[in-house]
KELUMMI-466269 format. One record per residue (C-alpha): y, z, x; residue in one letter. Coordinates in Angstrom, 1 decimal. Each point is the difference from the previous one (the first is absolute). Last residue first. Example, Ala and Ser with C-alpha at 12.3 -4.5 7.8 and 13.67 -1.06 7.14 Angstrom:
v:w:u:r
-1.1:7.1:13.7:s
-3.4:0.7:-1.4:a
This chain:
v:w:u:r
-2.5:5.7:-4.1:x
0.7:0.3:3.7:x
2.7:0.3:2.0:x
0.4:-0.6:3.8:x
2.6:1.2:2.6:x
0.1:-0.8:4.0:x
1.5:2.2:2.5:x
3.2:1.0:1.3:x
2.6:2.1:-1.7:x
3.2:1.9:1.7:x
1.3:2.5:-2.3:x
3.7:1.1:-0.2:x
0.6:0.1:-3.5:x
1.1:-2.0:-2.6:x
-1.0:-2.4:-3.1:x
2.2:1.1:-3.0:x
-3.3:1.4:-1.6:x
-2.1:0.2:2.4:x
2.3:2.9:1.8:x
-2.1:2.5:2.1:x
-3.0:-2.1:-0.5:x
0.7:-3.0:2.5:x
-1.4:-3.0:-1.5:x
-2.9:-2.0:-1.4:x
0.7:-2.2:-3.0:x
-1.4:-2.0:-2.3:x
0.9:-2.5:-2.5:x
-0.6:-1.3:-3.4:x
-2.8:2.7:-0.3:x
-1.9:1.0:-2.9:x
-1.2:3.7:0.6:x
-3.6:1.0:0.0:x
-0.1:3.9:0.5:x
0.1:0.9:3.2:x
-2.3:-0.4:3.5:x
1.5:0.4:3.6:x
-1.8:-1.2:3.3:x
1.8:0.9:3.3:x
-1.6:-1.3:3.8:x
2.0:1.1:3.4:x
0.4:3.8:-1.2:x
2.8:1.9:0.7:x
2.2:0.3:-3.9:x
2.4:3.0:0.2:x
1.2:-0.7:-3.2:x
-1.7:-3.0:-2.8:x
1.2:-0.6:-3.6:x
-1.9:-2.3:-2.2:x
0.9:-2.1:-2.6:x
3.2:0.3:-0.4:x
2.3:-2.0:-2.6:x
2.2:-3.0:0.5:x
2.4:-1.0:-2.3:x
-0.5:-2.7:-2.2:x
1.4:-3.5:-0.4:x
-2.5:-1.5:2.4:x
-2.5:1.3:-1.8:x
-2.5:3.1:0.2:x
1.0:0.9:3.3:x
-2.2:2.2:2.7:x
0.7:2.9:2.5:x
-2.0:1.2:3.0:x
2.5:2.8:1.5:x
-0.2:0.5:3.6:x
0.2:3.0:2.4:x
-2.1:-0.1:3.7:x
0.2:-3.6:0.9:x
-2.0:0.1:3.3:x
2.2:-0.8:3.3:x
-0.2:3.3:1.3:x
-3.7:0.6:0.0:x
-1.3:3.6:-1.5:x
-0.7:2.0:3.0:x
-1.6:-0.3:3.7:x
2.5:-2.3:0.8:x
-1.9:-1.4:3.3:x
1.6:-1.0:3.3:x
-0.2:3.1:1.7:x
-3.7:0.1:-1.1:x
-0.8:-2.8:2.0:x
1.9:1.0:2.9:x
-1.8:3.7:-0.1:x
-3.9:-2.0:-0.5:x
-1.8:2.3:-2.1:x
0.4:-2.5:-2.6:x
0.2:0.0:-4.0:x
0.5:-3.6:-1.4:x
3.1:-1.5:-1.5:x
1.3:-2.5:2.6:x
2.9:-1.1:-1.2:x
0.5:-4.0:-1.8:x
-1.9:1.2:-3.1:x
2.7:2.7:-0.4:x
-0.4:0.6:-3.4:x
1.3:-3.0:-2.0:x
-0.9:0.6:-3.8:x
-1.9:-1.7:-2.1:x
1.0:0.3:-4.0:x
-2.5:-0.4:-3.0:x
0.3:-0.1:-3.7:x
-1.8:0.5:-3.1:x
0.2:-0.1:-3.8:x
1.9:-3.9:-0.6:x
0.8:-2.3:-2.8:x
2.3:-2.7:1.0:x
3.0:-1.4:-1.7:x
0.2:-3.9:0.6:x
2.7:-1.1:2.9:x
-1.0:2.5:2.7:x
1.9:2.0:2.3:x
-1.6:2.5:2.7:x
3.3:1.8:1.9:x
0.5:1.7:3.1:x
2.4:2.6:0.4:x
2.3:1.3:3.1:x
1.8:3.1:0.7:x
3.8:0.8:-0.8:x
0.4:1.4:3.7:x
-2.1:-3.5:1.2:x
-3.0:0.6:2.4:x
-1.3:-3.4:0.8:x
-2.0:-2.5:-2.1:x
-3.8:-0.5:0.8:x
-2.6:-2.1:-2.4:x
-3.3:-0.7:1.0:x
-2.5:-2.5:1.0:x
1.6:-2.0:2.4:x
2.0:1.9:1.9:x
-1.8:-0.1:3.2:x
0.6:2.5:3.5:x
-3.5:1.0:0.1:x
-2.0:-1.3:-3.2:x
0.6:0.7:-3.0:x
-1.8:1.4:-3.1:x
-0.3:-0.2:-4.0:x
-0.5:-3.6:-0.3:x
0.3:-1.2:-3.7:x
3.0:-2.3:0.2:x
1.9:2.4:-2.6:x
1.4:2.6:2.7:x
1.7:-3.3:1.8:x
2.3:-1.5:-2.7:x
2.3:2.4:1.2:x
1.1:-1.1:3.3:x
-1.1:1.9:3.6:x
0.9:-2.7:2.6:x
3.7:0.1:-1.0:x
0.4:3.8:-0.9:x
0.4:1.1:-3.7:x
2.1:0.9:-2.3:x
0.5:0.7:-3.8:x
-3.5:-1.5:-0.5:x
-1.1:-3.3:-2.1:x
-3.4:-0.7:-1.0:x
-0.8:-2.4:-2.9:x
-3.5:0.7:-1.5:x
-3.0:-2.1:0.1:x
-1.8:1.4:3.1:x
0.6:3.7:-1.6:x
-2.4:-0.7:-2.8:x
């Protein structure tokens, strides 16, 4: 379902477009932008948008997350290796968003789910089957008017 929608962001970097978190790869490799979608850190935060022209009914969603795939994440004994290592949630990892769908294109939007002090790489959320128009992914603190300071990277897939 997220193949066919439109996908527009409020940002995003030049190798790192949109249109990426819908071409079904869910990884990178080294250095590549291909598969994902990166904007940087903006004070009124950054959104990503799923448009579609026919209404769509949908229960489930998923968001990747980038968590430092580029670091070494493994324990070691090794003092220079362990230097190197953020031995903690990842920096880069979208920690707050706000999952939020629109019934029309005349409507408001209304929230779906609400996410805080998110860490993990891989996110799945169910609700009750809305109709969608459009959704959105954004930073939670304020969906609504679209702002915060929350950098997102990933890929982002809904499901009927």
């Amino acid at each position: 379902m997220g193949r066919k929608a439109n996908v527009t962001a409020s940002a995003s970097l030049p190798e790192a477009q949109p249109e990426h978190v819908v071409n079904g790869f869910v990884r990178d490799m080294s250095g590549q932008w291909e598969n994902r979608w990166g904007a940087r850190l903006m004070s009124q935060g950054v959104f990503l948008d799923l448009d579609w022209t026919q209404p769509q009914k949908i229960a489930r969603g998923q968001s990747i997350f980038d968590t430092g795939f580029h670091r070494q994440l493994t324990l070691s004994a090794q003092d220079s290796q362990t230097a190197k290592m953020i031995r903690a949630p990842q920096p880069e990892t979208v920690k707050d968003y706000e999952l939020l769908y629109r019934p029309a294109s005349d409507k408001p939007f209304v929230s779906l789910v609400n996410v805080a002090g998110n860490h993990q790489r891989l996110r799945r959320h169910e609700f009750a089957t809305v109709t969608a128009q459009t959704l959105s992914r954004g930073p939670a603190e304020k969906a609504h008017r679209r702002g915060s300071a929350a950098s997102h990277r990933g890929s982002f897939y809904f499901f009927d």
